[in-house]
N, C-alpha and C positions, 0 to 999 in steps of 0.2 A: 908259484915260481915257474919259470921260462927253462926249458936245459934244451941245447941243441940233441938231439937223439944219435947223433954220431959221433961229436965232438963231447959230450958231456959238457959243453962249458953253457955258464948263462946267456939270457938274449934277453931281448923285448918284444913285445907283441902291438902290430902296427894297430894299436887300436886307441884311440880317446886320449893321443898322447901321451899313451905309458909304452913309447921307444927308447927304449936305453941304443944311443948313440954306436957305443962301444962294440953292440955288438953285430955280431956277423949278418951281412942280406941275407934271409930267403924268401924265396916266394911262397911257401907253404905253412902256414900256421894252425895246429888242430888245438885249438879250447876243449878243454877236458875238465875230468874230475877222478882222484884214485875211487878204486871200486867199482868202476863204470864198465859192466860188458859191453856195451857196444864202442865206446870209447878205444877197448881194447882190439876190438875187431878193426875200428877204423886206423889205428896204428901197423897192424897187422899190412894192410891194405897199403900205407902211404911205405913202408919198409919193403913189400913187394915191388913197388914203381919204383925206389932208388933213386930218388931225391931229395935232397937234403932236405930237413924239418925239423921245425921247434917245436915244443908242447908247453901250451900253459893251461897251470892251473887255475880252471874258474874261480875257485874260491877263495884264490890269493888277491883278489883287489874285489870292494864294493861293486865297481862300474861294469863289473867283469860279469857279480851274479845279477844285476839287475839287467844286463843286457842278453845275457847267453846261457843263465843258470836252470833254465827247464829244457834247453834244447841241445845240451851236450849231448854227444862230441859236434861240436860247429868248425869246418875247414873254414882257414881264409885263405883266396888266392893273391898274390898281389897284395895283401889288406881291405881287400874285400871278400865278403862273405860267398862261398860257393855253396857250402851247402852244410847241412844238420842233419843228424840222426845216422844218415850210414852215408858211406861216400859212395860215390857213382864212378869207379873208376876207371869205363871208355869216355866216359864226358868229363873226367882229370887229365887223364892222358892225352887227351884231343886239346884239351885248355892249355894243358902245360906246353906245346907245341906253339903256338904261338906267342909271338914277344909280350913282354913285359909289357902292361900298362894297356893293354891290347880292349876293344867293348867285349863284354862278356859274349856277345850274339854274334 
């Protein structure tokens, strides 16, 4: 399941087509799993920087553990993938600064 982290309400996760329409943009999406310390750390980190973010659950869709299910917590920026295992958060911060849609480089 998808919850916005400030909203509590549900979302979608820009990935393989499982976008629920409905709900709210953000730029930030961490793929997780309950139980996970580093997952927890990377949550920690994305509530320090103060912009808004979804969390989904890896293990709520198929597509989700064969793509992302050994390398939680996986950020995506945009809906694409920035990075796994711990976030890097001067080279978040420097990302997030740039527009939407922006080459990673």
């Amino acid at each position: 399941m998808c919850v916005n982290r400030r909203s509590g309400e549900a979302c979608g996760v820009p990935h393989s087509g499982l976008v629920d329409e409905r709900a709210p943009m953000t730029r930030l999406t961490l793929i997780s799993r309950d139980a996970c310390h580093l997952c927890e750390r990377a949550e920690q980190v994305l509530d320090r920087i103060g912009e808004p973010w979804h969390r989904v659950d890896v293990d709520s869709s198929v597509e989700l553990v064969r793509d992302y299910g050994d390398r939680v917590p996986v950020l995506l920026l945009d809906g694409r993938e920035h990075g796994y295992w711990r976030i890097e958060e001067e080279r978040l911060r420097r990302d997030l600064a740039k527009p939407p849609g922006s080459p990673p480089w």
